[in-house]
N, C-alpha and C positions, 0 to 999 in steps of 0.2 A: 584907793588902790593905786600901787605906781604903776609906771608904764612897763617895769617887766614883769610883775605879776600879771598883767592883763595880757601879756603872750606867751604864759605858758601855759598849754592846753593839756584840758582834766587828766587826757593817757598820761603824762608826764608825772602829773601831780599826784595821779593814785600808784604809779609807780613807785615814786619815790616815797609817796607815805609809808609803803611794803617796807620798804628798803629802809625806814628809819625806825620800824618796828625792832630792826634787829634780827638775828638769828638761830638757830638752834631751837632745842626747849623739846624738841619729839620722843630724842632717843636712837636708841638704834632698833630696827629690827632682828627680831629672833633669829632669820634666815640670811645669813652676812653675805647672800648674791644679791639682796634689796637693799646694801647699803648705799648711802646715798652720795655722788661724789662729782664734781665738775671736774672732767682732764681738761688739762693745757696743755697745746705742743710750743713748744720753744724751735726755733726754725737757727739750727745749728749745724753750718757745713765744717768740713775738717779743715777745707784748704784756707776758707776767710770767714772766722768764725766774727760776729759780732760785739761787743763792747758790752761787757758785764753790768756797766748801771744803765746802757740802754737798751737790752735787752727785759731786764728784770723793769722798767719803766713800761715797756710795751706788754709786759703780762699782764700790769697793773693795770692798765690803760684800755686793753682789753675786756679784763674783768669785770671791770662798773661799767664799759658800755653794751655789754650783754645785757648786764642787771636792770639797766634800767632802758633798755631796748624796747621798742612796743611790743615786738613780738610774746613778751615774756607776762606783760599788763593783762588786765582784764580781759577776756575773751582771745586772747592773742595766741599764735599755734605752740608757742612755745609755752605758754603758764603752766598747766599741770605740772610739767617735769623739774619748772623750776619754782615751782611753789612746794611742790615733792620733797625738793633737796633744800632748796630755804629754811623750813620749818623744820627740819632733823637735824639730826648731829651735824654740822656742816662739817665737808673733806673737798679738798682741792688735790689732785693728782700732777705731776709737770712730766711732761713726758717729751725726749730728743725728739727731733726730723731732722733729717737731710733726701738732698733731691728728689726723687721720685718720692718717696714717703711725705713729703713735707705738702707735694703739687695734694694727694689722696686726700693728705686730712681738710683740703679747702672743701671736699663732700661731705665731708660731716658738718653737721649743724652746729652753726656757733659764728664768730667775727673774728676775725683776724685785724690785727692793729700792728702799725709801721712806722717804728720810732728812730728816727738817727741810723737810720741802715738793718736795725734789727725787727725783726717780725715773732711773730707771738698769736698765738689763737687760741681763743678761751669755747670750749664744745658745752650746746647748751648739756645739763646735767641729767644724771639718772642711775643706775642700779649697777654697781660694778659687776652683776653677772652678767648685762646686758651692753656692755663696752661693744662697739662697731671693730670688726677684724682690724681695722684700716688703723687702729687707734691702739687697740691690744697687745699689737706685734710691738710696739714703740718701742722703746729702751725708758724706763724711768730714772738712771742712774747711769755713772760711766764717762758723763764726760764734764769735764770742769772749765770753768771760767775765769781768767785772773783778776784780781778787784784794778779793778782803773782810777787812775786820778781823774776827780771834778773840775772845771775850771772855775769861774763864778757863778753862784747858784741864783738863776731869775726867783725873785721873791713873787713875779708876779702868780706865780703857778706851785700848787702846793710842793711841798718838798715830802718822803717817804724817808725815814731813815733809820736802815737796818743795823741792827746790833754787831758791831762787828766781833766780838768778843765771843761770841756763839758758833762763829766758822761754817756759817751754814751753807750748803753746796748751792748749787745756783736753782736745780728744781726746788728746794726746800724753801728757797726765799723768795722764788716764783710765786709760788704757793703762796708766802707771807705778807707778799706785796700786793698779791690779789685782796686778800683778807681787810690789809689795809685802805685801797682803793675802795673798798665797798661801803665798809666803815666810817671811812673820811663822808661820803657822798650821802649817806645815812645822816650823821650828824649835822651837816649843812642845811641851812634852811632851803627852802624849795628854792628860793630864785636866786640863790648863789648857785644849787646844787645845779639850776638850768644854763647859767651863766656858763659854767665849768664843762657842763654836758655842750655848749658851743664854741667851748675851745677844743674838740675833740677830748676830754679830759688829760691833758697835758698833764705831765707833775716829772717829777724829777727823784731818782732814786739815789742814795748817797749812803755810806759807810760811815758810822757814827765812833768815833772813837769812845773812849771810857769818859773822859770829861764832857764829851760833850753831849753821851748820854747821861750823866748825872743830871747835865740841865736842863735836859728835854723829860725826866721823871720827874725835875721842877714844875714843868710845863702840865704834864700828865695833871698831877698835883692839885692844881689853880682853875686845873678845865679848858687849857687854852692848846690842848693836843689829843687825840687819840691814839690808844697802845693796841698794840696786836696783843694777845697771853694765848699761849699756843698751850692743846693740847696734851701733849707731849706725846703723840702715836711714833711718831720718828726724830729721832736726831736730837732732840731738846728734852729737857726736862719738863713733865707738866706744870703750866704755870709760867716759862718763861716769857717774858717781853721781850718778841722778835724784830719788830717792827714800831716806830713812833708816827705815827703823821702830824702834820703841820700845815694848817690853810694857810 
């Protein structure tokens, strides 16, 4: 056994087993107030809004350290709600704040994660008839982000890279990049996946043009990346590749 296998302890390890099961496979329920959905608030003021790929980096980054949070593990207060929403149809929601709105959603259960100025909080999941006021009033749409230029992209830390050809608004790719983050950490062996869980899971989100997504469905292809295939409830086509990840 090596030496980081021997410190990562069993909560970790049965966490992340869950998480490499994969997702979905329930269905939806008959009564669509018990469908199942994680919100994210996206922490966006009008007067100094934050950086579109480090904002969408800290949804991501949020997302998988929910998932693999102990709270969420075996016996932990959070499991049921996210084992609830795990094993069903999975749905991510992205919902605005600003000031006062933004301080309420830190009551709701869930982590907030803080990337390059931009903040992001991923709410543990549960039944959209059952959304907390504080969360429901949000805005899910309405305010836009301009894509940003990357400067050099650290290899040491996974890269995320969104389709840009899809024009997806910034909640929809919130949402995508969540998807991905979970995915990514899924796929990773346990002591990479615990490696990464000790970088705070860093990774880096980025805009893919047309080439250089041709070469990342190379990637897809060979097994040496993970694709997001959305749905298609909003925005996209069912079936589209929204997302590529890259360890």
């Amino acid at each position: 056994m090596s030496s980081v296998e021997s410190t990562i302890d069993a909560g970790f390890a049965a966490r992340h087993a869950e998480l490499a099961l994969g997702y979905g496979g329930g269905g939806d329920p008959d009564d669509p107030a018990l469908v199942q959905a994680m919100q994210m608030v996206l922490h966006i003021e009008k007067s100094d809004p934050p950086a579109r790929s480090a904002l969408l980096a800290a949804a991501a980054m949020a997302v998988v350290t929910l998932c693999l949070d102990e709270r969420v593990g075996p016996e932990g207060e959070w499991e049921d709600r996210y084992l609830g929403w795990k094993r069903s149809r999975i749905r991510k929601v992205a919902r605005r704040a600003r000031g006062g709105q933004w301080l309420a959603a830190q009551e709701v259960d869930g982590l907030t994660v803080e990337f390059a100025g931009a903040r992001a909080r991923a709410l543990v999941p549960g039944p959209v008839g059952e959304i907390d006021p504080r969360i429901k009033r949000l805005q899910i749409g309405g305010t836009e982000l301009p894509s940003d230029e990357l400067g050099e992209i650290d290899s040491e830390f996974p890269v995320l890279w969104v389709n840009a050809e899809l024009g997806m608004t910034v909640g929809k790719a919130a949402a995508q990049v969540g998807h991905a983050s979970m995915l990514l950490a899924g796929a990773m062996p346990v002591q990479r996946a615990y490696a990464w869980a000790g970088q705070g899971f860093r990774c880096t989100v980025a805009e893919a043009d047309p080439d250089r997504w041709a070469r990342l469905l190379r990637r897809v292809a060979d097994g040496t990346a993970v694709p997001v295939r959305d749905a298609g409830f909003t925005e996209v086509a069912p079936g589209s590749t929204t997302v590529i990840a890259v360890a």
